[in-house]
N, C-alpha and C positions, 0 to 999 in steps of 0.2 A: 500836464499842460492842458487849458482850455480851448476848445475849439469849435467854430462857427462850421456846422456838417451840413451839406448839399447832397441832396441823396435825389441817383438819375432814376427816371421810367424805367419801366419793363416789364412789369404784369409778372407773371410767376416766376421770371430769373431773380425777380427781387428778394428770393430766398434768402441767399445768396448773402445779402446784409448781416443777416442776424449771425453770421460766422464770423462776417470781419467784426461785427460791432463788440463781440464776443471777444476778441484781442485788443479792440482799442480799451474796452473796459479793463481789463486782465493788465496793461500796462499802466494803467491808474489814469489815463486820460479821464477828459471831462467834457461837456459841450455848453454851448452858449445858445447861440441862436441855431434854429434848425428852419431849411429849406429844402420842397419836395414837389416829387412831378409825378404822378401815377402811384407805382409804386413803393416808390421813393416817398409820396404824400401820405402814402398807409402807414410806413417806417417811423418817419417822422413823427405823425401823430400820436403814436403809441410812447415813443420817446417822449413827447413832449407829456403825454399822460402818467408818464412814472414806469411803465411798464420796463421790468426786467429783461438782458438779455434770454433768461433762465422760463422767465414768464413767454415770452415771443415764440419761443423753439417747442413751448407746449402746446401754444395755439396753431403752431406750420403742423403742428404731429393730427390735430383733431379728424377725428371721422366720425360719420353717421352710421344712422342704427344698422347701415347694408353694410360698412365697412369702406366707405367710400370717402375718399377726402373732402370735406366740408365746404374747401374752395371751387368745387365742381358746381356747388351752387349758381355761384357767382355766373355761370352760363344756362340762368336760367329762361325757361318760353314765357314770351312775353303775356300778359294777363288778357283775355279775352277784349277785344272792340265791341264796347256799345252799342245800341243801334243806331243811336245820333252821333258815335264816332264814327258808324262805316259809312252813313247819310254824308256828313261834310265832308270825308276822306275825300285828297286830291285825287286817289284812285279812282271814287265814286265818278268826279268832275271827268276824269279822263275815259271812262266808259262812257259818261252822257254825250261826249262831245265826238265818241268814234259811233263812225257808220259803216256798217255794214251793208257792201251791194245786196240785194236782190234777198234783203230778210225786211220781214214786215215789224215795225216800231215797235207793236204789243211785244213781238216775239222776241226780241234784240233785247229792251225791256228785260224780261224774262231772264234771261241770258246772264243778264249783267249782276241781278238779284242772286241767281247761282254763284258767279266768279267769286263777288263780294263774299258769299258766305264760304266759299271754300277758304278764300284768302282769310279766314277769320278760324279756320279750323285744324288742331293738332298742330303738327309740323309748319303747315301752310303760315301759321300764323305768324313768322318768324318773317319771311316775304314782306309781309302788310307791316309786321311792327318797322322792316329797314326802309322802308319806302315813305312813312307814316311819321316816327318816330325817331329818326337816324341812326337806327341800331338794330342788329340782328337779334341780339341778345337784353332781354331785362335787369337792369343791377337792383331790382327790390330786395331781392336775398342779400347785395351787398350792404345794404341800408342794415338790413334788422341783425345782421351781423358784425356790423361797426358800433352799431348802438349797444350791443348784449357786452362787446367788449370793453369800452370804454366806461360800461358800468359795473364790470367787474371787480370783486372788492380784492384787494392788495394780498399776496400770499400769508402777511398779518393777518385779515380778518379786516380791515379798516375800510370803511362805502372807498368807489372813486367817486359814481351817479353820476358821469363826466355824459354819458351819452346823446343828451339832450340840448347840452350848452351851447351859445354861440359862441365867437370868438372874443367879444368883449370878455363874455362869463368863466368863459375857459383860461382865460390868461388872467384874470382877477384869483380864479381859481390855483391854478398851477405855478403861476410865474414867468411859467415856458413863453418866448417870443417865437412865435411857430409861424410860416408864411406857405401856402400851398398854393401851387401853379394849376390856371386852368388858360382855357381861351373862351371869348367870346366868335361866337362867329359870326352875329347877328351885327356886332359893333367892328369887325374884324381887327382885335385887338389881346391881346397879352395880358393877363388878370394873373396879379400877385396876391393872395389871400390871406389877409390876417387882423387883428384887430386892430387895425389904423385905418384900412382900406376897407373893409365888409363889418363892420366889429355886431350887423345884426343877423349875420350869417351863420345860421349853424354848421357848427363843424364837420358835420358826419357827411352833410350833402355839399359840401367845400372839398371832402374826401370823394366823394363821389363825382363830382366832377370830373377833379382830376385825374380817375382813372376811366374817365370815360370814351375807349379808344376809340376815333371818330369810324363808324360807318359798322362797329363792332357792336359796342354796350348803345344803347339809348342816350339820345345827350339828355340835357337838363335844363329845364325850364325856369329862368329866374323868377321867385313867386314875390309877389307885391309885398310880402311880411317879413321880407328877409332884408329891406331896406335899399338903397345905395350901394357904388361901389365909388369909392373915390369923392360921394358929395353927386353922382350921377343918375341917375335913375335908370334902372338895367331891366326893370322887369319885364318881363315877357320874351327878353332876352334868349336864344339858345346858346348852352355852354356844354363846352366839352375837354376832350383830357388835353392839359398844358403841353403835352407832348409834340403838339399842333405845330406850335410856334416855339418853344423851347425846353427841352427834355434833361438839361443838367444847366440851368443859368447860376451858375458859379458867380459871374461878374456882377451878379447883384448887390452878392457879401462881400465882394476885393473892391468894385466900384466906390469913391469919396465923393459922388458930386451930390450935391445938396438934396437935388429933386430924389434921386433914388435913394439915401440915409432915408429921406420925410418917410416913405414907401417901407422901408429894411428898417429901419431901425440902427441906431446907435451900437457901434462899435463895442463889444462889451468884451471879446476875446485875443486871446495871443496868436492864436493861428485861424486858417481855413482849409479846410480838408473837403474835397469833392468823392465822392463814392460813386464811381464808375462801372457799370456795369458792361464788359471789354466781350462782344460775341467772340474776337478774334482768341481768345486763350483759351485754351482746353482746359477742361476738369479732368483731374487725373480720374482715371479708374472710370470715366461716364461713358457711355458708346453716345455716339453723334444722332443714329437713329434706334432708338432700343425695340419703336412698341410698333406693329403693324396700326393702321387704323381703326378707330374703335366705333362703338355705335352712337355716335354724337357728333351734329352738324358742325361742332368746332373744331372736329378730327377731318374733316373734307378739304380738299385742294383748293378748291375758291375761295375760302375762306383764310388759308396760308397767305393766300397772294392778297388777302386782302389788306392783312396785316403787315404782309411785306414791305406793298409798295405803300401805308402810311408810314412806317417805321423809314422806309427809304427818302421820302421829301421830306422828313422831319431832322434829319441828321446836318446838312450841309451847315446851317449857324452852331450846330454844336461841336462839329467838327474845327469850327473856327476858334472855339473858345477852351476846346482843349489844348489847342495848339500853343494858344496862347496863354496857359494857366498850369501848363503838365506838373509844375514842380508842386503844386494842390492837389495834383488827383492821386487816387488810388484805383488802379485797374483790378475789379475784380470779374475773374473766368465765369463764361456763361457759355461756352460754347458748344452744340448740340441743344441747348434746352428750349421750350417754346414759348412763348411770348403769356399765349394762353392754355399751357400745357398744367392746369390746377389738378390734375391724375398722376403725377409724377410719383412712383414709388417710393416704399420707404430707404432702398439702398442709395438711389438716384438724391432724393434730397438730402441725406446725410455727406452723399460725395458734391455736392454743391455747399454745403454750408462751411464744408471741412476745407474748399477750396477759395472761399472768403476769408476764413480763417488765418490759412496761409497767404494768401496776398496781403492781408494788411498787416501781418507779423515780417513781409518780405519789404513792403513800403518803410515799415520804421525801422530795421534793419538797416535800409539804403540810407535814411536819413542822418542815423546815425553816425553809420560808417563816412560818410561824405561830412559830415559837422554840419548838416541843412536844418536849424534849428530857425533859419529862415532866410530868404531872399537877402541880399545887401542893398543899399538903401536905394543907389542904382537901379538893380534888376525892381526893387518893389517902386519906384517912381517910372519906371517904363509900364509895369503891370498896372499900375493905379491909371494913366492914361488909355491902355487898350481897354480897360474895364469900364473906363466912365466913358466911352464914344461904343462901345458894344453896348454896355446900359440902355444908355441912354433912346438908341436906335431900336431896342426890344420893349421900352417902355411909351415911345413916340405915341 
């Protein structure tokens, strides 16, 4: 059976995928359209690129020349400020405009020239980049690492050269209808990515967006050469990870009303399947906390909570739309794992894939057993309704 796959956020639990994808494959399923939020946007892409479940589980295994998982990257210190970036810095503005009693101007002056360059040095820099940049963390590593993949040649031997493409080029390419979720926050609004909407957007930095956890990674600067969104002009825009404003919009692909098909695309499959990533279900065999804290500011408390409390006002519309969709989801176990935990052992990520595995082998299972080959026409004419006024509402 074909089916239209919604794959949710979640930064490294989105392991976790490539076990269930691993049994939807293995039962001969098939996909149609694919939709993605974060990590979910990574999954996606590479499905839409051809890549193998077989190819996926090689690139989660990759490490560097220390031995250290590849995805550690991904948190890396942001690239040095200019001097004409620490000059216009709002930081700069907000030194000029603090006074200090009973010190003399030259010396205040002085003062501020220090702070600035601390804030530009080592560690410190991390400070300036969240204040500067909306991100603790740089995703440049993520960029040259989307790109080396997507230009990977096929375990034949065959180019993909996919890394470069925009979404026009890529779906001329591929075939794949692939849509990836970001937000605007400059327009405060919901950005569905694909080549109806961005078609001069390159994909890598469509992928980048989308994972870019607010107040985490760096958001994204929409650049004047990447065109429109919508027939809109976005440039200069900042964009960050879809997670913002919806982190599994399932009711995109169940939704029939006009405006959102123009946006999705035409109905091409038998079913729709949501890939849930569920903190509440344990991983067999995982401990909840394995590793003490380690030497990297992603490993510190403030930074937990930072992610916490986005991950927490990001949930309430998705909590609505599983409620209302459950007989399309697939819960798959994340719980203990960290959002940005890309050090995850080799034991740890084997018992995370292996517990995707078993959820979506438990999902068809149940479907089976019960004869849910799909909603009756009833239950899919109440869903088609909460999906086109939920749609519609995320697409306003």
């Amino acid at each position: 059976m074909q089916f239209d796959l919604v794959f949710e956020g979640g930064g490294a639990k989105g392991t976790v995928f490539v076990g269930a994808l691993e049994e939807f494959a293995r039962r001969g399923h098939t996909f149609g359209r694919l939709l993605g939020t974060s990590a979910g946007a990574i999954t996606a892409t590479y499905l839409a690129a051809g890549f193998s479940v077989g190819e996926m589980l090689d690139a989660l295994k990759e490490k560097d020349e220390r031995g250290v998982s590849v995805f550690r990257q991904f948190l890396g210190r942001p690239r040095p400020f200019t001097a004409d970036e620490i000059a216009g810095s709002a930081t700069s503005q907000v030194l000029e405009r603090l006074d200090i009693p009973f010190i003399p101007n030259f010396l205040e002056s002085k003062i501020d020239r220090q702070l600035l360059g601390l804030m530009s040095y080592k560690e410190l820099v991390h400070f300036f980049s969240f204040i500067e940049r909306g991100g603790w963390y740089s995703g440049e590593a993520f960029i040259a690492w989307a790109r080396s993949k997507l230009d990977q040649p096929t375990p034949g031997g065959h180019p993909r050269q996919l890394g470069n493409l925009t979404f026009a080029e890529f779906y001329i390419r591929t075939g794949r209808d692939l849509s990836l979720v970001a937000a605007d926050t400059t327009a405060r609004r919901l950005l569905v990515l694909n080549h109806r909407t961005a078609p001069m957007l390159p994909v890598v930095w469509a992928m980048r967006m989308s994972m870019s956890l607010p107040l985490v990674w760096q958001e994204v600067i929409w650049q004047e050469e990447w065109g429109n969104y919508l027939n809109r002009a976005v440039s200069g825009h900042r964009i960050v990870d879809g997670g913002l404003l919806s982190n599994f919009p399932m009711e995109l692909f169940i939704s029939g009303d006009p405006h959102v098909q123009a946006i999705m695309g035409p109905k091409i499959s038998q079913g729709i399947l949501g890939l849930l990533i569920d903190e509440s279900l344990p991983v067999p065999g995982a401990e909840i906390d394995p590793t003490p804290p380690g030497d990297s500011i992603a490993d510190l408390a403030p930074m937990e909570r930072i992610i916490d409390l986005v991950e927490t006002a990001t949930q309430a519309h998705d909590k609505m739309v599983i409620e209302a969709f459950e007989q399309f989801v697939c819960r798959l176990p994340a719980q203990g794992y960290g959002t940005i935990e890309f050090n995850m052992t080799d034991e740890r990520r084997e018992r995370l894939i292996a517990a995707g595995r078993a959820a979506m082998s438990h999902y068809f299972r149940t479907r089976e057993t019960l004869g849910m080959k799909g909603p009756d026409i009833h239950e899919m004419e109440r869903a088609l309704n909460r999906a086109d006024r939920i749609a519609g509402r995320l697409l306003q």
